[in-house]
C-alpha positions in Angstrom: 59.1 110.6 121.7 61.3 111.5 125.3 59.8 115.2 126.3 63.5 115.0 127.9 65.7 118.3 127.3 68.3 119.9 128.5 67.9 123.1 130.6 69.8 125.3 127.6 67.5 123.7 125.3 64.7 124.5 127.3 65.6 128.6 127.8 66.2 128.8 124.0 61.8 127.7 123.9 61.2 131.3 125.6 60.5 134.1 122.9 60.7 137.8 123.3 57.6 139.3 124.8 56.5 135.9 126.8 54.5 135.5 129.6 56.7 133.4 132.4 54.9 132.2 135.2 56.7 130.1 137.3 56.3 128.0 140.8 58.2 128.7 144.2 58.1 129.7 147.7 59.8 132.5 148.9 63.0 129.9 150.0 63.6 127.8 146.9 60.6 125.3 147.6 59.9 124.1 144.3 61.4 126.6 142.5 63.2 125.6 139.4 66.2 126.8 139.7 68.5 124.9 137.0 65.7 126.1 134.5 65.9 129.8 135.2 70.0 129.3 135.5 69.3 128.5 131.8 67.5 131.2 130.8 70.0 133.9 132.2 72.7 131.9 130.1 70.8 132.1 126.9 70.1 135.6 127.5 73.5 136.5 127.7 74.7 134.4 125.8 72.1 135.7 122.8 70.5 138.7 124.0 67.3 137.1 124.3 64.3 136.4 125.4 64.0 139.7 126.3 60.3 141.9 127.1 59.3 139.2 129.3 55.9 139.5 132.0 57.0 137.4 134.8 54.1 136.3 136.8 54.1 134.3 140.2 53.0 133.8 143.4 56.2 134.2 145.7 59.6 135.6 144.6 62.4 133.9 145.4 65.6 134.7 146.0 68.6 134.8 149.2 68.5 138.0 149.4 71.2 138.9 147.1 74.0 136.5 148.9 73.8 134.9 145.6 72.7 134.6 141.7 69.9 133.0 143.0 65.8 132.7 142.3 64.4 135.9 140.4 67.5 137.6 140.5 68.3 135.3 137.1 66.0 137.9 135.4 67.9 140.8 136.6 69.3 142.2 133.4 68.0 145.6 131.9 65.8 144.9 129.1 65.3 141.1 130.5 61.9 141.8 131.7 59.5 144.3 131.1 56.8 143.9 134.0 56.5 141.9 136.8 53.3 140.5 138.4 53.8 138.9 141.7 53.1 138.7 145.3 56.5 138.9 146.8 59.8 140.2 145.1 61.8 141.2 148.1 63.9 138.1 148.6 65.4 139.0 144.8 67.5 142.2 145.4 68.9 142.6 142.0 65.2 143.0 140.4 63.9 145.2 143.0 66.7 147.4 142.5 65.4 147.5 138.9 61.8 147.9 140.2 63.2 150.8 142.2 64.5 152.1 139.7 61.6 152.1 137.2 62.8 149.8 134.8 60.7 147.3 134.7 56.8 148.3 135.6 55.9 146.2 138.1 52.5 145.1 140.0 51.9 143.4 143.4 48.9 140.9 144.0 47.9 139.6 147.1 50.2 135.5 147.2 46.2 134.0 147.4 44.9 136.0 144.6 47.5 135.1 142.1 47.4 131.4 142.7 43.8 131.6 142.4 44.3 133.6 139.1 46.2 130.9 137.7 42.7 128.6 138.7 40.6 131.3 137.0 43.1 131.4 133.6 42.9 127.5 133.5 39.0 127.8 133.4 39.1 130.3 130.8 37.5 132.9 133.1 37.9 136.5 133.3 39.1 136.9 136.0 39.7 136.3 139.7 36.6 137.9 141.7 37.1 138.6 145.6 36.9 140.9 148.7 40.7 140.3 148.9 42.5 143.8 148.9 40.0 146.0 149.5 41.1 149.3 151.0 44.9 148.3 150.1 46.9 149.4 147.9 45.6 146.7 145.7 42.3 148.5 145.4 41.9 150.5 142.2 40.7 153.2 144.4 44.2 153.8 146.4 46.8 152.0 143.9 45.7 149.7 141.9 48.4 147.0 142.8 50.9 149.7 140.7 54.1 149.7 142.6 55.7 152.1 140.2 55.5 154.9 138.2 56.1 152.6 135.0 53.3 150.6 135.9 50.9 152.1 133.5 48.0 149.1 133.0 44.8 148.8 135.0 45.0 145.1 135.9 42.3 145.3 139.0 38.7 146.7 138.4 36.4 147.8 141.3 32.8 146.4 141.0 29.7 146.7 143.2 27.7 142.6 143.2 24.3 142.5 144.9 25.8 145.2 147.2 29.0 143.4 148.1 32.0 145.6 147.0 34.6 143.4 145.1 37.6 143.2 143.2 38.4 141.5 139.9 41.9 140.6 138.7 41.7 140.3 135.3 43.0 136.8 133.8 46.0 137.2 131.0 47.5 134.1 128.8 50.9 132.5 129.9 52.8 131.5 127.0 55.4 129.9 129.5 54.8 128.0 132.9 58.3 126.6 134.4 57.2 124.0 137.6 59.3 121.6 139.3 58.5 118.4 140.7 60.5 115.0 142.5 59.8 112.2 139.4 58.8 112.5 136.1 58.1 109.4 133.7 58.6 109.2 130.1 55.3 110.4 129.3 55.8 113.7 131.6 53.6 112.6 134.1 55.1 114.7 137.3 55.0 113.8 141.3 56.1 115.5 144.1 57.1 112.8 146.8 60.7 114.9 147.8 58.7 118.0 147.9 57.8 119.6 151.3 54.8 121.7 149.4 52.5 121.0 146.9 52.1 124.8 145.9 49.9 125.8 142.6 52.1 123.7 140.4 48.7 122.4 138.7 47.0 125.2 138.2 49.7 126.8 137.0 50.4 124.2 134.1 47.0 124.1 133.3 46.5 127.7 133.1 49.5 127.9 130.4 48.1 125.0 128.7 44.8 126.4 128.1 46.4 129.5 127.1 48.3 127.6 124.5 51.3 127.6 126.2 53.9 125.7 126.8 54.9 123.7 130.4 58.8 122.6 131.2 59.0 120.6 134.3 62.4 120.5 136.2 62.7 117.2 138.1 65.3 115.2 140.3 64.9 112.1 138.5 63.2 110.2 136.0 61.1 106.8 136.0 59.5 104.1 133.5 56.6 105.2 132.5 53.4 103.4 134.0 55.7 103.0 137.0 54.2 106.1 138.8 51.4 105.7 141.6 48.6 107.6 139.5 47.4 109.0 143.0 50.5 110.3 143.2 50.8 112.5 139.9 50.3 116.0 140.7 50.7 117.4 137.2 49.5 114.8 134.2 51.9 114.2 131.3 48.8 115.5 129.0 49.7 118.7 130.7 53.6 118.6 130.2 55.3 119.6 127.1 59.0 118.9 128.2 61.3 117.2 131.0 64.7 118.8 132.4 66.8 116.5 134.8 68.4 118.2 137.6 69.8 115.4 140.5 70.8 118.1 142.4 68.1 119.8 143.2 67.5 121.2 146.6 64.6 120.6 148.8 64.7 124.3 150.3 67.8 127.0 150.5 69.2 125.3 153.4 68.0 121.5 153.0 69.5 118.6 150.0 66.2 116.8 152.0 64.3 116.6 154.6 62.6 113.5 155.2 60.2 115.8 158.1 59.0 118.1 155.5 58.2 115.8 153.2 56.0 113.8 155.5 58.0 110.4 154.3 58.9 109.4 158.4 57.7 111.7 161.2 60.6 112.8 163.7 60.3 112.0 167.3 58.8 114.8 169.5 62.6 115.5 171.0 64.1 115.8 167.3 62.3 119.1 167.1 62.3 120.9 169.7 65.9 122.2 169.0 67.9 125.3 171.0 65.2 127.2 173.1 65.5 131.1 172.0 67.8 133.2 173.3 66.4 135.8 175.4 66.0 139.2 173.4 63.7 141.3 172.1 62.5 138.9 169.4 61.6 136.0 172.5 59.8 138.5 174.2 57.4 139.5 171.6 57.0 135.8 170.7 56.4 134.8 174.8 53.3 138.0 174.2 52.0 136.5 171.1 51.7 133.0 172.4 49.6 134.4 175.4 47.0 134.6 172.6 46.6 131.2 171.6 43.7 129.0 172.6 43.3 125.6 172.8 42.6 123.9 168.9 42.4 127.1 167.4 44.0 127.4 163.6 47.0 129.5 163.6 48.6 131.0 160.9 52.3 132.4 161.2 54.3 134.7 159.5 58.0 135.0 158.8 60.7 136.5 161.2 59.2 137.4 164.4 56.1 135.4 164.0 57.8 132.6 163.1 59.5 132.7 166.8 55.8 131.9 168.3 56.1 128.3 166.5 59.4 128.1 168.9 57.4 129.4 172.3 54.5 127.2 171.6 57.1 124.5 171.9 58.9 125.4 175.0 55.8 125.8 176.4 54.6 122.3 175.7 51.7 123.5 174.0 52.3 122.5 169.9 49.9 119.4 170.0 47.3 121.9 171.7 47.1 124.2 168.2 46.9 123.8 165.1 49.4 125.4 162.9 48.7 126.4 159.3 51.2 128.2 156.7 49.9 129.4 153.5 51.7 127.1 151.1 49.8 124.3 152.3 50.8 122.4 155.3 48.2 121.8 158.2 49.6 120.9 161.9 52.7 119.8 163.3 55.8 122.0 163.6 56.4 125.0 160.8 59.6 126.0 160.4 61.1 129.1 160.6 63.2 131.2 159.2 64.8 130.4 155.7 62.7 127.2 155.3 58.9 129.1 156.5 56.7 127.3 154.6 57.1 123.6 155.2 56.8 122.0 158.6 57.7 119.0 160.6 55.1 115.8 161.3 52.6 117.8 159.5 49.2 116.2 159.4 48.2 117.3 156.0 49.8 119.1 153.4 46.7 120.7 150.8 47.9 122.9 147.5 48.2 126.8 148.3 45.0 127.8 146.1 43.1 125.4 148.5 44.9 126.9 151.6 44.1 130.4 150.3 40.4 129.6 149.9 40.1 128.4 153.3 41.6 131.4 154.9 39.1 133.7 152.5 36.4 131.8 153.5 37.0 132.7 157.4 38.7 129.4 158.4 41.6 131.3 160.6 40.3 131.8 164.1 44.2 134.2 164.8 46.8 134.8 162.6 50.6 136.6 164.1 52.2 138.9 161.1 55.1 141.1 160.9 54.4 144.8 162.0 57.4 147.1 160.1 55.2 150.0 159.7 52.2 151.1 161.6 49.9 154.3 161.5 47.5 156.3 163.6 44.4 154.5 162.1 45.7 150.9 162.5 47.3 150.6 159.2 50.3 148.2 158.0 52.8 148.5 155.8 55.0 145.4 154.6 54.8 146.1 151.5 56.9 149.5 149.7 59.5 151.3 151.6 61.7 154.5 150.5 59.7 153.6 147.1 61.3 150.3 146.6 58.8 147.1 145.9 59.1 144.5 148.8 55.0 143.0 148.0 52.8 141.6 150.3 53.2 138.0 150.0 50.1 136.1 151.4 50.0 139.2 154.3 46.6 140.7 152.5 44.8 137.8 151.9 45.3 136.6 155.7 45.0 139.8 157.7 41.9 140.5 155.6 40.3 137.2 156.8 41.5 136.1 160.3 39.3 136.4 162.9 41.7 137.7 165.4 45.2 139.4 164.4 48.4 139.6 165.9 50.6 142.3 164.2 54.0 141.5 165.8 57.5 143.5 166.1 60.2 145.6 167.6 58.7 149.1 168.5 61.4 150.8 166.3 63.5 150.1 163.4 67.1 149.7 163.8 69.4 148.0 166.1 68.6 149.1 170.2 70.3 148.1 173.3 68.8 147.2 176.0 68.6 145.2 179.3 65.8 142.4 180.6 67.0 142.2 184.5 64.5 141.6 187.1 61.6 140.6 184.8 62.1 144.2 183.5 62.9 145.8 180.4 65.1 148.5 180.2 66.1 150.6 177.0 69.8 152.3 176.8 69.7 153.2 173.4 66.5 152.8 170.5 66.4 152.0 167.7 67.3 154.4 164.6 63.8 155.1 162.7 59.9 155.2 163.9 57.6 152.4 162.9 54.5 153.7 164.9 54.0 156.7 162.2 51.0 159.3 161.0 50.6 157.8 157.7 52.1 154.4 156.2 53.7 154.8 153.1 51.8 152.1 151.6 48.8 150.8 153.0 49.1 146.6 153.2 46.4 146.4 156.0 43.3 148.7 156.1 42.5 149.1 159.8 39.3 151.1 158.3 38.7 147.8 156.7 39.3 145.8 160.1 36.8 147.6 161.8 34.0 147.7 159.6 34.3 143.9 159.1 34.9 143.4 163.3 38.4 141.9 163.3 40.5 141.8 166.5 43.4 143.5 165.6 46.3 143.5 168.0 49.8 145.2 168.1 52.2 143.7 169.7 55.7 144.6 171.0 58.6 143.9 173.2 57.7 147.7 175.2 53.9 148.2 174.4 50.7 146.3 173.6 48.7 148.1 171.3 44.9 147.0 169.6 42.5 148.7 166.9 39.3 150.5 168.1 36.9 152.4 165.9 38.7 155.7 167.5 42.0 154.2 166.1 44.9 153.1 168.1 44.6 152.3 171.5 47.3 151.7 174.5 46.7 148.9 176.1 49.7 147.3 178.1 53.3 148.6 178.9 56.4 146.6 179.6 57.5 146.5 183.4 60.0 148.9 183.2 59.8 151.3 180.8 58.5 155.1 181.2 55.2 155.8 179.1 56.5 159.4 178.1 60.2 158.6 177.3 60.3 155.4 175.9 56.7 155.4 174.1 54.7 158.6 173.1 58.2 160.3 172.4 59.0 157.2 170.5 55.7 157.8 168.4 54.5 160.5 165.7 51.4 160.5 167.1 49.9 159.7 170.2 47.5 157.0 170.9 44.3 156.6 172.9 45.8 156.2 176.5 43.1 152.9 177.6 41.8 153.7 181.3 42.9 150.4 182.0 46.4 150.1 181.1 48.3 147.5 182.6 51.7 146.2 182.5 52.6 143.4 180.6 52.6 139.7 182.2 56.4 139.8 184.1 56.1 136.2 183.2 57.6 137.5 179.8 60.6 138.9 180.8 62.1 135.8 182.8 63.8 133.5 180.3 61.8 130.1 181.5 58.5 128.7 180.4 55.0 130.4 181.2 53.0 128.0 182.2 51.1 128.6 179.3 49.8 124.4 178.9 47.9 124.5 182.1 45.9 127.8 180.6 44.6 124.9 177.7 43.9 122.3 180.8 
């Protein structure tokens, strides 16, 4: 019998009070979207499924420029609680989150892929170091990100000595995955996908729940006509099929043969506009002063992504090794709306493997996104003004990276300013503080940081900052700018003034290339 459906058909399958989990990066990478399209037409259509847990990994959405992603779910009474590592990209449930209608919890991006392992083995739980001191840590909030979040869903334990946390496992009724090509069995591959993601687990976690899976795919083949090397969820796995020929490789891509690692583009095909030269280059010209030669990077999105760019202006791509959490290893990530995939990548390995690796120590420097920092090193990317942004994959990297690179403007808001003379000069800053006494929400533990001996840098376009045991320390100043005027009064408190501050490499204010390959030589 054909596990073929239509996408209405497959919404009506959902009942009231389901676990959804569902698969998708942050940009629309293997997100089903005609699926959830579905859904949000039955619903209104019927008034139901309604009291649903959605569960996953990373929220997408286009930041509310359309009915896109999570934002399908977005109706009061809808949902009930959300579990995930990211929900900031879906505007229309956050504002619900905000507004404490739905109770709502935020994992760590690693820790939830690796749940979905731990609910396909039947096991308790997910056990880890991942999160401690954060606010995913029972001890300071429990992964709550609201006051209608009323379940414990992380326990603090003491192993052998070692302090850990376990997420506790829950069943999933519903798991909605996409994939390239499905047979007539329901065998599923990926070969038009630029990820792999945790599109197994996932299906096997519902399955083993007693669940159901619904697989949206592009097309559909003769069954036996698959490469079985090629199947990356089995048909015994897949309950039904929905067709959709129009699915989209990312937000901005129909396909992308790079991505996908079917032909690999010539060195010249990506190397693109160089950045302009504003404050965003500048922090990104810093960063890169911190890569060594073969070290495994990982890079976050907006102004880490820009160090991906520098590395290449600099001739120095084939030098590093480039990692992003959702699986590809090497060649060129992009940036932007379509972080998470990359160009001529030389492997691309599932996101619970990727996640693993980085827990295990594998990053020797990872460059994230610095919106809020505090007197004791701590970073918030998570909750601001009370409203639910999550963490994405930010805990589970900063946690474990040997060396850190926090990376952003030094305030919030839009400044004016001038780079003349391999100088930076400030007219007017930026509306709101980011270097602050306390972080509303603590993403990064600098406590944590130190005790483990991470090298914790904080990087931006007027001041170099990094993490001692004393808390935050001064180390570098942009050629220039006045300590007093545009820093400490710029600050809401003041940090340890290093006896050997120095001014920033001039090199980083001249819009042309640093040298930086002959550094690697």
């Amino acid at each position: 019998m054909s596990k073929v459906i239509t996408a209405y058909e497959a919404a009506k399958l959902i009942r009231n009070g389901d676990t959804v989990a569902m698969s998708g990066f942050a940009n629309g990478m293997c997100f089903p979207e005609k699926l959830c399209q579905a859904v949000e037409d039955v619903f209104l259509e019927t008034g139901s499924p309604r009291d649903l847990t959605l569960f996953f990994a990373s929220g997408n959405g286009d930041s509310g420029k359309s009915n896109f992603g999570l934002d399908h779910f977005a109706f009061p009474g809808m949902v009930r609680t959300v579990i995930g590592g990211h929900v900031g990209l879906a505007k229309k449930l956050s504002g619900l989150i905000n507004e404490n209608k739905i109770a709502a919890y935020n994992l760590p991006q690693g820790v939830v892929v690796n749940l979905f392992r731990a609910i396909a083995g039947g096991r308790i739980g997910f056990l880890t170091h991942v999160g401690l001191g954060t606010f995913a840590d029972p001890r300071v909030d429990g992964a709550k990100m609201n006051t209608a979040a009323k379940e414990d869903i992380v326990d603090f334990l003491t192993i052998d000595g070692q302090e850990q946390l376990l997420y506790k496992s829950r069943p999933i009724q519903v798991a909605l995955i996409r994939g390239t090509t499905a047979d007539e069995f329901g065998n599923i591959s990926i070969e038009k996908e630029a990820i792999k993601l945790e599109t197994l687990p996932l299906a096997q976690a519902a399955k083993n729940s007693g669940g159901i899976v619904i697989a949206q795919v592009e097309r559909l083949a003769e069954q036996g006509t698959l490469n079985p090397m090629q199947v990356q969820v089995p048909g015994i796995m897949v309950d039904y099929v929905v067709v959709d020929p129009e699915q989209k490789q990312t937000l901005l891509s129909q396909y992308n043969p790079y991505y996908s690692g079917e032909v690999r583009a010539c060195t010249g095909a990506l190397s693109g506009n160089r950045m302009e030269m504003n404050l965003r280059k500048i922090i990104a010209k810093r960063c890169a002063m911190e890569l060594e030669k073969n070290a495994i990077v990982n890079l976050g999105i907006g102004v880490p992504d820009g160090v991906s760019a520098i590395a290449l202006e600099e001739g120095i791509s084939d030098l590093v090794n480039m990692t992003i959490e959702a699986g590809p290893i090497g060649g060129v990530p992009a940036g932007g709306l379509e972080l998470g995939a990359s160009s001529n990548a030389d492997a691309i390995i599932s996101q619970p493997d990727m996640f693993d690796y980085y827990a295990g120590g594998g990053l020797d420097l990872a460059f994230l996104g610095l919106a809020q920092a505090d007197q004791n090193g701590n970073i918030n990317v998570s909750k601001f003004a009370g409203r639910m942004v999550g963490c994405g994959g930010f805990v589970d990297i900063t946690q474990n990276a040997k060396k850190v690179v926090f990376c952003g403007t030094f305030t919030s808001g839009k400044t004016k300013y001038d780079i003349r003379n391999r100088e930076l000069h400030i007219i007017e800053d930026g509306s709101s503080m980011k270097f602050v006494k306390q972080v509303e929400q603590i993403t990064f533990s600098g406590e944590y940081a130190v005790k483990t001996g991470r090298e914790i840098l904080y990087v931006t376009e007027r001041a170099v900052f990094r993490l001692t045991e004393k808390g935050m320390e001064l180390i570098e100043i942009a050629p220039g700018m006045d300590l007093q005027r545009d820093i400490l009064d710029k600050m809401e408190f003041e940090p340890i003034i290093s006896e050997n501050l120095r001014k920033m490499d001039a090199a980083i204010f001249a819009d042309s290339p640093m040298g930086l390959r002959s550094k690697f030589e």
